[in-house]
Backbone as JSON, one array per atom type, in Angstrom:
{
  "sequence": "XXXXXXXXXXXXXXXXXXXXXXXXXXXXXXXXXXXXXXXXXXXXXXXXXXXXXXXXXXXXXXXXXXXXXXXXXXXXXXXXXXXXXXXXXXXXXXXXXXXXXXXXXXXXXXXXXXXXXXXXXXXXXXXXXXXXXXXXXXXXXXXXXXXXXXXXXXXXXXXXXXXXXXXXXXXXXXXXXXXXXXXXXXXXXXXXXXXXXXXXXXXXXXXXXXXXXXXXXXXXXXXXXXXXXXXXXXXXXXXXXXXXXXXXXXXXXXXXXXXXXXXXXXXXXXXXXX",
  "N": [[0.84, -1.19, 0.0], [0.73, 2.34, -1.06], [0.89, 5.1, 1.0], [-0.65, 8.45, 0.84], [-0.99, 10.65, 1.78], [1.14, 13.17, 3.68], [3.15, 12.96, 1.94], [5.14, 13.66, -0.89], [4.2, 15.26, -4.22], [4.77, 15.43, -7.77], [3.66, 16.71, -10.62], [3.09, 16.78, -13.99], [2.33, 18.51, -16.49], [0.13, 20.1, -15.28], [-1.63, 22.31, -15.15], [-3.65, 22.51, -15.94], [-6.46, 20.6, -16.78], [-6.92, 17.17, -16.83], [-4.31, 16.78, -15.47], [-4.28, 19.12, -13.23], [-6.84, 18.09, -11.76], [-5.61, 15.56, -10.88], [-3.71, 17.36, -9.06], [-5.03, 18.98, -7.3], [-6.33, 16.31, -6.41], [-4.82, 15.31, -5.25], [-3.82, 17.37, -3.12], [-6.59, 17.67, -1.67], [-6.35, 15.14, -0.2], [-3.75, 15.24, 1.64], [-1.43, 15.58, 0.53], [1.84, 17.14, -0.27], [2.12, 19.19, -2.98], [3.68, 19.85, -6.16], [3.73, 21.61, -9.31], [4.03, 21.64, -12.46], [4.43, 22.45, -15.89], [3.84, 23.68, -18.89], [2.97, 25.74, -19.41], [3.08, 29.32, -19.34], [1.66, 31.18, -17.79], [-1.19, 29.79, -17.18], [0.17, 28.0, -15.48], [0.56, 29.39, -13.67], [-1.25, 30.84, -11.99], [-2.98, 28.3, -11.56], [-1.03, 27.64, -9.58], [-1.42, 29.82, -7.81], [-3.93, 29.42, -7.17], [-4.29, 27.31, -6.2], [-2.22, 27.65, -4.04], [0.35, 26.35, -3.96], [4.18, 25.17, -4.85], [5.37, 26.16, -7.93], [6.42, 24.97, -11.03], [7.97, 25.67, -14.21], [7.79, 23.78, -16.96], [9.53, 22.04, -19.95], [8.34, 19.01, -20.71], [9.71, 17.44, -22.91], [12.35, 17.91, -22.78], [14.91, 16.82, -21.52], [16.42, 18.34, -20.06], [14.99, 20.38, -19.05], [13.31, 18.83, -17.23], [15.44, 17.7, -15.64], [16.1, 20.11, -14.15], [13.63, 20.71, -12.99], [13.35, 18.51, -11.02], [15.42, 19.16, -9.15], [14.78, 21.42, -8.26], [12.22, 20.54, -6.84], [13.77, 19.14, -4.95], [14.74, 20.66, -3.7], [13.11, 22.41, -2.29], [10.98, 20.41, -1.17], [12.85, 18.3, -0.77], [12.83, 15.53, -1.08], [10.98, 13.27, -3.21], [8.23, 11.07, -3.85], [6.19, 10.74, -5.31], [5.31, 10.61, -8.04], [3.54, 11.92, -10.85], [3.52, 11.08, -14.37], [2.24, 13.18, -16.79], [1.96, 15.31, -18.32], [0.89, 15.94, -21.81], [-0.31, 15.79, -25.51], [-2.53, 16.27, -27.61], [-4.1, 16.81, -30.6], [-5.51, 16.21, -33.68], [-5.31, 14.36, -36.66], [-4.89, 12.87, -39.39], [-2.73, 9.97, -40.26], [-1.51, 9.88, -42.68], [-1.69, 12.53, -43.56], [0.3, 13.66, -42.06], [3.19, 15.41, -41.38], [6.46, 14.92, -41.02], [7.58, 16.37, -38.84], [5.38, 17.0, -37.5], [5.11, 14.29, -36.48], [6.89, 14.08, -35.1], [6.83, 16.01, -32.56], [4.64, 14.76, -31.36], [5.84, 13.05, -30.59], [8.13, 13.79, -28.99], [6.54, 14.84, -26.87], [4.34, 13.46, -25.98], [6.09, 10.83, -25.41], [8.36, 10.88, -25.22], [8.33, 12.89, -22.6], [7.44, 11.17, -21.02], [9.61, 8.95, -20.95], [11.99, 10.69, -20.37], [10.83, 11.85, -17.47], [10.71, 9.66, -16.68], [13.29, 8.62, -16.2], [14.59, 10.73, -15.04], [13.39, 10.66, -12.49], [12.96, 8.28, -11.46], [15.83, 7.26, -10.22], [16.09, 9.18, -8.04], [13.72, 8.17, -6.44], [13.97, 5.57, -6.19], [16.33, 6.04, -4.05], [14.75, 7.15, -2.2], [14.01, 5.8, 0.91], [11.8, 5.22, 2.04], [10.87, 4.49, -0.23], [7.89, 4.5, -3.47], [6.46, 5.98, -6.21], [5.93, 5.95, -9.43], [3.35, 7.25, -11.84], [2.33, 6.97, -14.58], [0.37, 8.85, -17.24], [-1.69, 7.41, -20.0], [-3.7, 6.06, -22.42], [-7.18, 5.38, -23.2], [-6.75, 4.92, -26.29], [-4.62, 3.7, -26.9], [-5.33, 1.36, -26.41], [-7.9, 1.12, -27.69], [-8.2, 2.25, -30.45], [-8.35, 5.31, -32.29], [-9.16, 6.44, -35.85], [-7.65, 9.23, -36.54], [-6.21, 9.84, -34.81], [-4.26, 8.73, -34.95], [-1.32, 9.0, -34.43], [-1.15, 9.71, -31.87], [-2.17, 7.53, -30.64], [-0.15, 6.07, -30.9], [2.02, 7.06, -29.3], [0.75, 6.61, -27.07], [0.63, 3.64, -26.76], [3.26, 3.36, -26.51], [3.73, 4.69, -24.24], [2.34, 2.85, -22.84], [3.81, 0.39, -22.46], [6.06, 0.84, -21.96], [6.0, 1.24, -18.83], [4.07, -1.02, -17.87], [6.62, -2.51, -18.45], [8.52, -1.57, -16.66], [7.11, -1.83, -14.62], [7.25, -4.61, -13.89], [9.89, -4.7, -13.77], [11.04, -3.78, -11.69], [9.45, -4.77, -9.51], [10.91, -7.58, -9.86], [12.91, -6.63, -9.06], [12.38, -6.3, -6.31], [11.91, -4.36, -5.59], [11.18, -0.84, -3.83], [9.5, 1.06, -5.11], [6.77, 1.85, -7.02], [4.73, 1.12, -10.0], [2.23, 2.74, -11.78], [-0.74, 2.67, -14.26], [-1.93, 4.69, -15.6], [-5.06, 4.9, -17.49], [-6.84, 6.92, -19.54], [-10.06, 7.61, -20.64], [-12.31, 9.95, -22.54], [-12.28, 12.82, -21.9], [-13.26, 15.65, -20.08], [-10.96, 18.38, -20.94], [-8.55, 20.3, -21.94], [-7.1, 19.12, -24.2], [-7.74, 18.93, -26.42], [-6.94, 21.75, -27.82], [-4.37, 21.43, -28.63], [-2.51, 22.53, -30.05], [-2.1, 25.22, -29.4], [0.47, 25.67, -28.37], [2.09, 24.41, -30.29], [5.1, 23.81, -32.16], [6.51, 25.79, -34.96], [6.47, 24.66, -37.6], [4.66, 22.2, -37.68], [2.46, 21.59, -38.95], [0.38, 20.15, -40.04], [-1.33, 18.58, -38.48], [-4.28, 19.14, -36.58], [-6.5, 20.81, -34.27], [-9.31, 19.58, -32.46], [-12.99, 19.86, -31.5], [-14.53, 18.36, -28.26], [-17.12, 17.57, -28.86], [-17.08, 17.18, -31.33], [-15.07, 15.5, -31.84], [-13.12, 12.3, -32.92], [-14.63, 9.93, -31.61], [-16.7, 11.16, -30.43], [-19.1, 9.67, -29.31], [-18.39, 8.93, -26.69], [-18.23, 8.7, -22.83], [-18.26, 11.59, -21.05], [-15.87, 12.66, -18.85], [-14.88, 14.09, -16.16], [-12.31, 15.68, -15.07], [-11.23, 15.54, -12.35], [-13.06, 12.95, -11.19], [-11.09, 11.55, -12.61], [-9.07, 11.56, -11.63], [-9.69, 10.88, -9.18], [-9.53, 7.97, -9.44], [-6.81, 7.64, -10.11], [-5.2, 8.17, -7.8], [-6.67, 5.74, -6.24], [-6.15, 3.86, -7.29], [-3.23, 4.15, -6.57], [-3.07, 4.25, -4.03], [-3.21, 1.28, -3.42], [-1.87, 0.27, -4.38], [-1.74, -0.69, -7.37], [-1.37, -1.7, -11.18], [-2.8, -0.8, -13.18], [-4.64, 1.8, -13.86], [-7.61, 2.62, -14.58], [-10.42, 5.14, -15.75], [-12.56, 4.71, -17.14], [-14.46, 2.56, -17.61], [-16.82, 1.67, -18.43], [-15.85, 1.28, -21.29], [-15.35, -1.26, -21.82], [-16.07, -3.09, -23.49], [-15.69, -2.7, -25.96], [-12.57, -2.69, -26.14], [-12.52, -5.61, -25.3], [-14.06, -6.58, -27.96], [-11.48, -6.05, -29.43], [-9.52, -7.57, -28.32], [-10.51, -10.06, -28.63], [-10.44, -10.53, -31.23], [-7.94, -10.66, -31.57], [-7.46, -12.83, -30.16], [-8.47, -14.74, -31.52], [-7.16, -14.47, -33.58], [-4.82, -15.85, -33.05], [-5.88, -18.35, -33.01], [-6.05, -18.92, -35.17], [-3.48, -19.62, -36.12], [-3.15, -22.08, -34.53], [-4.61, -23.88, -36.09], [-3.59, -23.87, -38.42], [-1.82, -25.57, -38.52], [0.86, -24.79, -36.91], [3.29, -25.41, -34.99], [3.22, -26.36, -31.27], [3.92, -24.89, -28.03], [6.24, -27.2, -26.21], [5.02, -29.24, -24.07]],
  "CA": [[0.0, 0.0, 0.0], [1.14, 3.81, -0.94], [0.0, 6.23, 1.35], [-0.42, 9.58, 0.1], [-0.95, 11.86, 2.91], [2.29, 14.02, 3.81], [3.89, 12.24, 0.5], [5.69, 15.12, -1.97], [3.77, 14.71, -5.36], [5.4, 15.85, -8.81], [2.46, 16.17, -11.6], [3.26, 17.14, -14.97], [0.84, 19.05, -17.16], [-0.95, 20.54, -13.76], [-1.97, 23.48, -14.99], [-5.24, 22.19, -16.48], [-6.97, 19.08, -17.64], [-6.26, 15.62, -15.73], [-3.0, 17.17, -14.08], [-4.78, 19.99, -12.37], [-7.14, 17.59, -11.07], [-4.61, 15.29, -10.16], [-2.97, 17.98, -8.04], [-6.35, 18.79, -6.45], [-7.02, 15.66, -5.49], [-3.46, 15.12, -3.82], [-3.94, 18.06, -1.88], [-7.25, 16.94, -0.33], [-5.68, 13.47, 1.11], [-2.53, 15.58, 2.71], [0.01, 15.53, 0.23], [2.36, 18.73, -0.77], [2.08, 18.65, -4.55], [4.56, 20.57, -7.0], [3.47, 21.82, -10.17], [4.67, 21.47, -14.02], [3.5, 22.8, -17.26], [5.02, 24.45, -20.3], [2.1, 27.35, -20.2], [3.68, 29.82, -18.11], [0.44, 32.22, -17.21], [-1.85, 28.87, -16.78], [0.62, 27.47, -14.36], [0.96, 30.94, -12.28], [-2.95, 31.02, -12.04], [-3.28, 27.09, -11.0], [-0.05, 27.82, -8.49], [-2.15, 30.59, -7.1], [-5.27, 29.13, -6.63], [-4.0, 25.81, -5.42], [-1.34, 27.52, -2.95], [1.38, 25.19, -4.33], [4.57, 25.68, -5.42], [5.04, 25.61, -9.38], [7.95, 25.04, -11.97], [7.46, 25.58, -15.57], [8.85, 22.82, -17.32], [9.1, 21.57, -20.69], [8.94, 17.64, -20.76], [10.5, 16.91, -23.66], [13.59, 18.32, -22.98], [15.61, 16.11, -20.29], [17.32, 19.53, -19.13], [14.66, 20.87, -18.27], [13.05, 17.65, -16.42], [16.61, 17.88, -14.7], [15.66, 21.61, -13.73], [11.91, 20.6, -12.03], [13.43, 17.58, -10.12], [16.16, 20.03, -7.99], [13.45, 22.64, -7.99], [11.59, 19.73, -5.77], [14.54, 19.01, -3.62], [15.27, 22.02, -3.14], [11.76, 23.17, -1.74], [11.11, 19.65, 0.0], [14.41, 17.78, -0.13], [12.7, 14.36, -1.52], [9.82, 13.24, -3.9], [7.55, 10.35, -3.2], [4.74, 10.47, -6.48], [5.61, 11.15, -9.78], [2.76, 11.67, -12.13], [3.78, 11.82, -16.05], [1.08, 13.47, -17.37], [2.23, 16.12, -19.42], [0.67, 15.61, -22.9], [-1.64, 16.55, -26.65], [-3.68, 15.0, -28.37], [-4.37, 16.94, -31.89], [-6.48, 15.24, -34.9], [-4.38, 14.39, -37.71], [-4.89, 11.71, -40.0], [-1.58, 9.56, -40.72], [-1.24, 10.05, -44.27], [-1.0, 13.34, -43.88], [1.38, 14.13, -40.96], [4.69, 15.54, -41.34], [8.02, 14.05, -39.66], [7.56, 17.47, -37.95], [4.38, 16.27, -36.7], [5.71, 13.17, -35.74], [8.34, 14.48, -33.86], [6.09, 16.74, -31.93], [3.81, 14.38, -30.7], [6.9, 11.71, -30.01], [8.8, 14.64, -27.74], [6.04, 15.48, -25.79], [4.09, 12.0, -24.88], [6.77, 9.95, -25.23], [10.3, 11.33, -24.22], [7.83, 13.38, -21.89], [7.31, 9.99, -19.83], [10.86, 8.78, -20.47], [12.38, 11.63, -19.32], [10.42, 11.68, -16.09], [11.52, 8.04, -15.41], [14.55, 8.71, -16.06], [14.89, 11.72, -14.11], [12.9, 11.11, -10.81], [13.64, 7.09, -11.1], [17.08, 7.28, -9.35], [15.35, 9.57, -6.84], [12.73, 7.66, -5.83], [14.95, 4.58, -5.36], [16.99, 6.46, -3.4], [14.05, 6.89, -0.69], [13.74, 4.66, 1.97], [10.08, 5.24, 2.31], [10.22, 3.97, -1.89], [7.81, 6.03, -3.84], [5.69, 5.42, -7.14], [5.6, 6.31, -10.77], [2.36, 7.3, -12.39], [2.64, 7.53, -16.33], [-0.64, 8.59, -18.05], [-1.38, 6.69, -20.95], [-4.96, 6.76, -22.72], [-8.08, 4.5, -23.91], [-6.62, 4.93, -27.28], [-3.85, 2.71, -26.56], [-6.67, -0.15, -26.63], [-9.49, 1.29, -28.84], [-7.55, 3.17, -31.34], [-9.68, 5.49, -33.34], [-9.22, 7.09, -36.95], [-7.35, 10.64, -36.75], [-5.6, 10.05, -33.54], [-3.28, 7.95, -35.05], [0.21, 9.25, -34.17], [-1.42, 10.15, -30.58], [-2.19, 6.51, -30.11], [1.87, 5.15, -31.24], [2.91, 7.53, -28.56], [0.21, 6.28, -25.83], [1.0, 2.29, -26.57], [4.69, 3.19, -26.11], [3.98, 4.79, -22.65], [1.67, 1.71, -22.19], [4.84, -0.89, -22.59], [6.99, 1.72, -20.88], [5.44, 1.0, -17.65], [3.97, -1.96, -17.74], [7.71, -3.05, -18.52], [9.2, -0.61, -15.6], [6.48, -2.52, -13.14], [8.05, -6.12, -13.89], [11.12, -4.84, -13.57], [10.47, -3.18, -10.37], [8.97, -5.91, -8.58], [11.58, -8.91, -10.18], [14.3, -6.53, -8.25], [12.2, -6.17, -4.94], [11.75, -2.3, -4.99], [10.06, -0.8, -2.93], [8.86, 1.94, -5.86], [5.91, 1.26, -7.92], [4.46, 2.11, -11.08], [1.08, 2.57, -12.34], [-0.51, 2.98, -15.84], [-3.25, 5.29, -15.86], [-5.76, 4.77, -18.7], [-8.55, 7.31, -19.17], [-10.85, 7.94, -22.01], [-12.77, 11.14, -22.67], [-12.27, 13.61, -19.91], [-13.07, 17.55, -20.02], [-9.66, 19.17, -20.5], [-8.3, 21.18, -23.21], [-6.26, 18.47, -24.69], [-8.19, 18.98, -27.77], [-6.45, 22.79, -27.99], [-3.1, 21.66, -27.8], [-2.06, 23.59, -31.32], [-1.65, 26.8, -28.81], [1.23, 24.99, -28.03], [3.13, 23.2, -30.96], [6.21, 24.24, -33.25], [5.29, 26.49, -36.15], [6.42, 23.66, -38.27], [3.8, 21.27, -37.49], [0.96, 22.69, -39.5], [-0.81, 18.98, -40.53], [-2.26, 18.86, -37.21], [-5.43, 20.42, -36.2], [-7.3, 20.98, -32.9], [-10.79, 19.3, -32.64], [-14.03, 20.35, -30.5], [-14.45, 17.8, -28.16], [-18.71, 17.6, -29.46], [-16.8, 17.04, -32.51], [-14.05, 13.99, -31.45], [-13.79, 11.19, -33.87], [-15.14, 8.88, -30.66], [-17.57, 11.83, -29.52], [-20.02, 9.01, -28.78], [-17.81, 8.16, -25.06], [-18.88, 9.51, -21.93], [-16.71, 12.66, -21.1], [-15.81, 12.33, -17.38], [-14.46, 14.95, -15.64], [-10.77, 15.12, -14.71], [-11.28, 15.13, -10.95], [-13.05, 11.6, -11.3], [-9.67, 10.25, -13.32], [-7.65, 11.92, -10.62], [-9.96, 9.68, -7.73], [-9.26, 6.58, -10.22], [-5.79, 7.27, -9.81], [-4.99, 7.7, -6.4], [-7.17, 4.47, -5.53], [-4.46, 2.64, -7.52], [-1.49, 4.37, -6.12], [-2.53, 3.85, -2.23], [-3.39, 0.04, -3.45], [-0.03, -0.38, -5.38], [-2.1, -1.73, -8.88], [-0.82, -1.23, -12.23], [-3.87, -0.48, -14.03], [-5.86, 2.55, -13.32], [-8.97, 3.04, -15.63], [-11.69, 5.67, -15.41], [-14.18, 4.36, -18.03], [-14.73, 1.02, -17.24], [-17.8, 1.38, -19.72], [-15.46, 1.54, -22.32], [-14.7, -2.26, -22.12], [-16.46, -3.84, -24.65], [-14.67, -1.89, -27.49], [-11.45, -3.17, -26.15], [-12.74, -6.75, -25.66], [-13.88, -6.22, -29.19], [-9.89, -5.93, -30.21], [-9.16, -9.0, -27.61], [-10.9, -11.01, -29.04], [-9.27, -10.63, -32.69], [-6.11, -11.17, -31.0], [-7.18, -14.53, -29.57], [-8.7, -15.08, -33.33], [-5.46, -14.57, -34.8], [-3.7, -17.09, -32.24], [-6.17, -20.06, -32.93], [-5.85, -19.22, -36.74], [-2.39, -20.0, -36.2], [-3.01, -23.51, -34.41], [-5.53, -23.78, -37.15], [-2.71, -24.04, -39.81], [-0.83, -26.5, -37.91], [1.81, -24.28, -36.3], [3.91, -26.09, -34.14], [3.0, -25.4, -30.01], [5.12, -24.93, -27.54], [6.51, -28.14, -25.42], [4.22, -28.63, -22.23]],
  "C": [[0.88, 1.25, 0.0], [0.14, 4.67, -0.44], [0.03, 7.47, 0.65], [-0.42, 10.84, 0.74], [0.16, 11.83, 3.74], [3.66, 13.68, 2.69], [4.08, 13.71, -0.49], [5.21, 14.66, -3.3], [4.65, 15.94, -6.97], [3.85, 15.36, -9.69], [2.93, 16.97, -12.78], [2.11, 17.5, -15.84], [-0.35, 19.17, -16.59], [-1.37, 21.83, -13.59], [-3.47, 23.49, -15.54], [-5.26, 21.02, -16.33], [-6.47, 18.22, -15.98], [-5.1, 16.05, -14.76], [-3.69, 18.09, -13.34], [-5.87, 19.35, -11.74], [-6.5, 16.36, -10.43], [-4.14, 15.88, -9.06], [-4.26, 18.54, -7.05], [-6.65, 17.84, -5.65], [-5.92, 14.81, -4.58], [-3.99, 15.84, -2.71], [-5.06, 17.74, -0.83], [-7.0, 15.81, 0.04], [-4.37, 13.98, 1.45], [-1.61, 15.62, 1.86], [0.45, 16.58, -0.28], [2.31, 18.03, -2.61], [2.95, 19.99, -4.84], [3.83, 20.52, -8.21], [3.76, 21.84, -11.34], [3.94, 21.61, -14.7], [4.38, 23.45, -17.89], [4.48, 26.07, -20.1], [2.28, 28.06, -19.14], [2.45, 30.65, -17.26], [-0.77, 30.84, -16.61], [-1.24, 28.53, -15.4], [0.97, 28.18, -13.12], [0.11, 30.67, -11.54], [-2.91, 30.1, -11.17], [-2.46, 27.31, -9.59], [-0.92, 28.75, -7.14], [-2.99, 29.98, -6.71], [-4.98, 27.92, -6.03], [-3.47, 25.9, -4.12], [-0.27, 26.44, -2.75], [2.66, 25.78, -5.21], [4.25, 25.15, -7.01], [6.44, 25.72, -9.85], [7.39, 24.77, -13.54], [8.6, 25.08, -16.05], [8.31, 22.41, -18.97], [9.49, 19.79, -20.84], [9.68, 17.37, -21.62], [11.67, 17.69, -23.98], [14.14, 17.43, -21.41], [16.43, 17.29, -19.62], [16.44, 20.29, -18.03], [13.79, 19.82, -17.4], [14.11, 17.65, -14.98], [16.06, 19.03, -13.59], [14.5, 21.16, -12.53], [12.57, 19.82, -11.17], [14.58, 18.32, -9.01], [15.55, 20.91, -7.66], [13.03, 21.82, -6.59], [12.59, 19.8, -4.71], [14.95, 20.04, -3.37], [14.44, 22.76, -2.0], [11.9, 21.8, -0.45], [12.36, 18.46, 0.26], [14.37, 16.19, -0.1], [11.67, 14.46, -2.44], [9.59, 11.68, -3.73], [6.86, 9.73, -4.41], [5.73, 11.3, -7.07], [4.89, 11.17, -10.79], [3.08, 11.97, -13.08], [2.88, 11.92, -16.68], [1.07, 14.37, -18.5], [1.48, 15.34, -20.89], [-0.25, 16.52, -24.07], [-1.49, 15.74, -27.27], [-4.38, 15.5, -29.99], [-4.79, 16.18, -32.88], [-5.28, 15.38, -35.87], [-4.16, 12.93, -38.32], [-3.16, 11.15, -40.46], [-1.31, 9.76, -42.04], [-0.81, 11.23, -44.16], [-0.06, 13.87, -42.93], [2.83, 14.1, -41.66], [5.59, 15.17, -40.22], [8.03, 15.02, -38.56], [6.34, 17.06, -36.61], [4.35, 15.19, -35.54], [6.22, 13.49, -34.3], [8.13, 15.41, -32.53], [5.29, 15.73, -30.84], [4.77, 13.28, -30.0], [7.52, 12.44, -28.66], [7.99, 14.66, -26.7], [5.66, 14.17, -25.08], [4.45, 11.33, -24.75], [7.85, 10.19, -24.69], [9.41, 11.96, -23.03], [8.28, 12.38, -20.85], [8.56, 9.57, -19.68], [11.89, 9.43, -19.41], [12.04, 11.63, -17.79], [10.66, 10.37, -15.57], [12.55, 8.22, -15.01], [15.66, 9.78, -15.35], [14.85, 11.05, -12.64], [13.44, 9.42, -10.59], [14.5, 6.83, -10.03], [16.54, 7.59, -7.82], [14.57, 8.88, -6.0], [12.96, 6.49, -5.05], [15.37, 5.02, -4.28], [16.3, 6.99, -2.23], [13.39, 6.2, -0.18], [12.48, 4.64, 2.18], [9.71, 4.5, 0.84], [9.69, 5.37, -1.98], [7.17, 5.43, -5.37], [5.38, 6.75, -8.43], [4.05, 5.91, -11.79], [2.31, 7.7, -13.55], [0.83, 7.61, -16.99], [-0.73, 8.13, -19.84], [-3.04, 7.48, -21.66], [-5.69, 5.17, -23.18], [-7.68, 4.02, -25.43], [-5.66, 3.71, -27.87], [-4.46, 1.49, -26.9], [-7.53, -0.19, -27.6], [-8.66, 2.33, -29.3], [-8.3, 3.68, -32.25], [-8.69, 6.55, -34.42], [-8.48, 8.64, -36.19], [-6.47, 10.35, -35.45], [-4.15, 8.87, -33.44], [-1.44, 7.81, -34.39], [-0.08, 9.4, -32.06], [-1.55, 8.36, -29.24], [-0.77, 5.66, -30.15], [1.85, 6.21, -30.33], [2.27, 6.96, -27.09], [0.54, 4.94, -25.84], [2.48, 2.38, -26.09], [4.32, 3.77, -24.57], [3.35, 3.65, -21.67], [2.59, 0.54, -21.67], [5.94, -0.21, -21.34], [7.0, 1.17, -19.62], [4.9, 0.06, -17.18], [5.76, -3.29, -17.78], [8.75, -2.7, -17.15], [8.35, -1.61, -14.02], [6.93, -3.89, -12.95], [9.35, -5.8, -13.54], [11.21, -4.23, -12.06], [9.97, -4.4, -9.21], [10.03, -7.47, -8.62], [13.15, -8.31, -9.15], [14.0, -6.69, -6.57], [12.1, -4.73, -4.6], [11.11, -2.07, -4.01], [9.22, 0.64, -4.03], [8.18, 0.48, -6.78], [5.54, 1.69, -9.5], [2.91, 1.75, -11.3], [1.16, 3.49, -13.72], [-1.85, 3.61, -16.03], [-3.81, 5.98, -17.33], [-7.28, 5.35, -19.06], [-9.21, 7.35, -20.42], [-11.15, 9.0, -22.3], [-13.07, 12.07, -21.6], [-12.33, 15.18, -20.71], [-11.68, 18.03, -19.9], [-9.44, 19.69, -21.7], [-7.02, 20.77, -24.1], [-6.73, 18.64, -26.3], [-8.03, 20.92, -28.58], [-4.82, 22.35, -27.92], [-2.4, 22.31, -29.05], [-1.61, 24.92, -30.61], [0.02, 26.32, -28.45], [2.81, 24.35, -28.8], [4.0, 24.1, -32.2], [5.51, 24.69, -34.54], [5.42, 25.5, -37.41], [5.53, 22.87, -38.31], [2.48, 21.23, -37.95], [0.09, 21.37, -40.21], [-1.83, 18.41, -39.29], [-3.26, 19.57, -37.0], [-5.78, 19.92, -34.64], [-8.67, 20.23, -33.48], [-11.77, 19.67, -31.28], [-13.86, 18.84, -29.78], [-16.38, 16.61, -28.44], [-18.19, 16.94, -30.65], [-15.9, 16.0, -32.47], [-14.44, 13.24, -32.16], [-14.36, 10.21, -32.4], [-16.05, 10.25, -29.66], [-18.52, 10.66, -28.89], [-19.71, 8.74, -27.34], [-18.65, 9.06, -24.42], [-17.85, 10.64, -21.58], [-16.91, 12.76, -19.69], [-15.2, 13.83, -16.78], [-12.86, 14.96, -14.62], [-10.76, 14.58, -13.22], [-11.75, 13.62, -10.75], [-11.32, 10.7, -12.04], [-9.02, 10.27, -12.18], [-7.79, 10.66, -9.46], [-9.49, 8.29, -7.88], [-7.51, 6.19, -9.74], [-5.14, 7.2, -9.0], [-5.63, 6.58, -5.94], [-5.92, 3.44, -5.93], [-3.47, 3.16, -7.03], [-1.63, 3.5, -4.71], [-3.02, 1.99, -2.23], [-1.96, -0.67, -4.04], [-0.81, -0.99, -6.77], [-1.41, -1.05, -9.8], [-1.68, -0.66, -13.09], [-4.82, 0.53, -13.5], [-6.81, 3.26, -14.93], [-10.09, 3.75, -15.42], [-12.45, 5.8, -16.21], [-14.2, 3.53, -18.35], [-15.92, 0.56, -18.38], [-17.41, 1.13, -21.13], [-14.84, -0.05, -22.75], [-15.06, -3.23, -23.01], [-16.08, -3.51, -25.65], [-13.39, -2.68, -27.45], [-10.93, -4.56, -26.27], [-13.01, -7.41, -27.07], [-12.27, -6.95, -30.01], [-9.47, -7.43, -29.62], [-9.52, -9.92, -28.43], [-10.15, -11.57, -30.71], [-8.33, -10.89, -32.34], [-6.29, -12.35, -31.12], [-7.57, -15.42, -31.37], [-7.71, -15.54, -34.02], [-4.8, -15.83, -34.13], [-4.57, -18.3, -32.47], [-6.04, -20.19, -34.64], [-4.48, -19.73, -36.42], [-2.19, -21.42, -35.56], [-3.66, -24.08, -35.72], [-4.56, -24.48, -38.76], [-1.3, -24.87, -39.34], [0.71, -26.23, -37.25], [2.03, -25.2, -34.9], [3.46, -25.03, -32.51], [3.92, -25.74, -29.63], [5.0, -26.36, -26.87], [5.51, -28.0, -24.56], [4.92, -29.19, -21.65]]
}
């Protein structure tokens, strides 16, 4: 079990959306939370109104990742929680995306999360109390929809990330954890993240979220993801999901999997030894 009350929390992309209720819903169960975001006037605002410190960071730069994690020790002199949340989510059909594009959406939700392992990691080892890594991932990961193509190759890689980081974690005896928080359609302004992206990147668009190729989901409200994900931290699970309704889509995909694997006894493929 991770407690979370008087625990030092790190949240990335906590100036809105899922991170700003994240850091909300630290603070009501006791824990000091630290702040991160790229958007410097958002993250003043949130800092203010939260009464927390803040550090404007850009994830996908490991310097400045470096930067936020002595910021922390500096203020409280350990870190405990690590949410990698930072992220965008822009429409953009694969065909037409530029390498620019690419490379945009790879920096931010993917080196984003690396980076933060690979930053606070060491750290976290390094306290005796342990201490737990929270990487947000997405529904998309599972139920991959049309236009969100490049958004979903950056959410399966943070999916493996961590699910790979929690085996390895437990086969050494850590005492740090990791979880893999998996939400679906949540109120946040992930569907603006163009205010945001290199002037190069111009095959990308913003979408309403009325307008989402999967408008049909339920759109949750970040503070519910946030409750989702603290239940898994102070339980230690790997899987935190806040749209459980969303599992017949994914079973859906399961099931083609298992399809594919009996076509392959099917055609007389050798099994393994028992």
């Amino acid at each position: 079990m991770t407690a979370i009350e008087g625990k030092v929390a790190v949240v990335t992309g906590a100036a809105s959306g899922i991170g700003r209720g994240i850091a909300e819903e630290l603070i009501s169960q006791g824990a000091s939370v630290v702040l991160a975001d790229i958007e410097a006037l958002a993250l003043t605002e949130a800092g203010a109104e939260l009464g927390v410190p803040f550090v404007q960071v850009d994830v996908s730069s490991e310097a400045s990742m470096r930067n936020l994690a002595s910021a922390v020790l500096r203020t409280h002199g350990k870190v405990d929680l690590v949410f990698n949340n930072a992220g965008i989510g822009p429409f953009g059909n694969i065909a037409d995306l530029t390498m620019a594009d690419w490379k945009w959406m790879i920096d931010v939700n993917l080196y984003g999360v690396i980076h933060g392992v690979h930053v606070f990691l060491p750290l976290l080892k390094a306290n005796t109390a342990g201490g737990h890594i929270i990487n947000t991932s997405s529904m998309s990961a599972l139920d991959p929809v049309p236009g969100l193509g490049a958004y979903a190759v950056t959410k399966c890689g943070v999916s493996a990330l961590t699910e790979v980081l929690a085996a390895e974690l437990q086969a050494e005896g850590s005492q740090v954890k990791a979880t893999l928080l998996i939400p679906g359609g949540v109120r946040t302004r992930i569907g603006q993240s163009l205010r945001n992206r290199p002037a190069n990147t111009g095959a990308l668009q913003d979408v309403e979220l009325s307008q989402a190729p999967d408008s049909s989901t339920a759109w949750h409200d970040p503070r519910d993801v946030a409750r989702v994900a603290c239940h898994a931290v102070r339980r230690d699970e790997l899987y935190a999901i806040s749209h459980p309704e969303q599992w017949q889509r994914v079973e859906s995909r399961q099931q083609g999997v298992r399809n594919a694997f009996h076509r392959g006894w099917n055609l007389g493929l050798p099994e393994a030894a028992s």
